[in-house]
N, C-alpha and C positions, 0 to 999 in steps of 0.2 A: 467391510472397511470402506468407510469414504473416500471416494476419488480426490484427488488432487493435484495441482498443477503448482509449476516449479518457476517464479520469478527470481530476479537478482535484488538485491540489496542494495540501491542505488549509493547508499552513506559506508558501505561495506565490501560490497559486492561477492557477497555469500548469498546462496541459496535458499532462498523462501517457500515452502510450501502450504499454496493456497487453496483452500473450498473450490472445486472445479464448477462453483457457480457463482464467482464473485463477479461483481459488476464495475463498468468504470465509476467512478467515482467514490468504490467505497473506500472508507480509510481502515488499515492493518497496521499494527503496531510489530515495530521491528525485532524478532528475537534475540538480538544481539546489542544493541543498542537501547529498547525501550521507544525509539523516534517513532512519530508517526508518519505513515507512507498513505500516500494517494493513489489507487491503480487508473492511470492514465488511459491504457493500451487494452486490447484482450489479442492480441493476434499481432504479433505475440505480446504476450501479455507485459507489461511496465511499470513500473512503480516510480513514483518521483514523489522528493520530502515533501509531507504536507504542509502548505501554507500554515503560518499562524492566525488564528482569527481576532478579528479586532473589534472593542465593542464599537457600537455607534450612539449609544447613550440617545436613541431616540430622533437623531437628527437624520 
């Protein structure tokens, strides 16, 4: 079994369990919502909604 660590749901605040090798910045998609989350933190570990991205059409 893969290891796994346990964040909160920032939009929910249910329990997430994530790859005990995730890194800050990556983005996880929220099982109860479908949102996407940002992991901020690793210690302890955070999640905050992820920004939406915006195009820049090159400028």
């Amino acid at each position: 079994m893969a290891d796994t660590i346990t964040a909160e749901d920032p939009l929910t605040g249910e329990a997430i369990e994530l790859p005990a090798d995730v890194e800050v910045g990556e983005i996880v998609d929220s099982p109860a919502t479908g949102a996407e989350l940002e992991v901020v933190s690793l210690d302890p570990v955070t999640l905050e909604e992820a920004p939406e991205l915006e195009e820049d059409w090159g400028e």
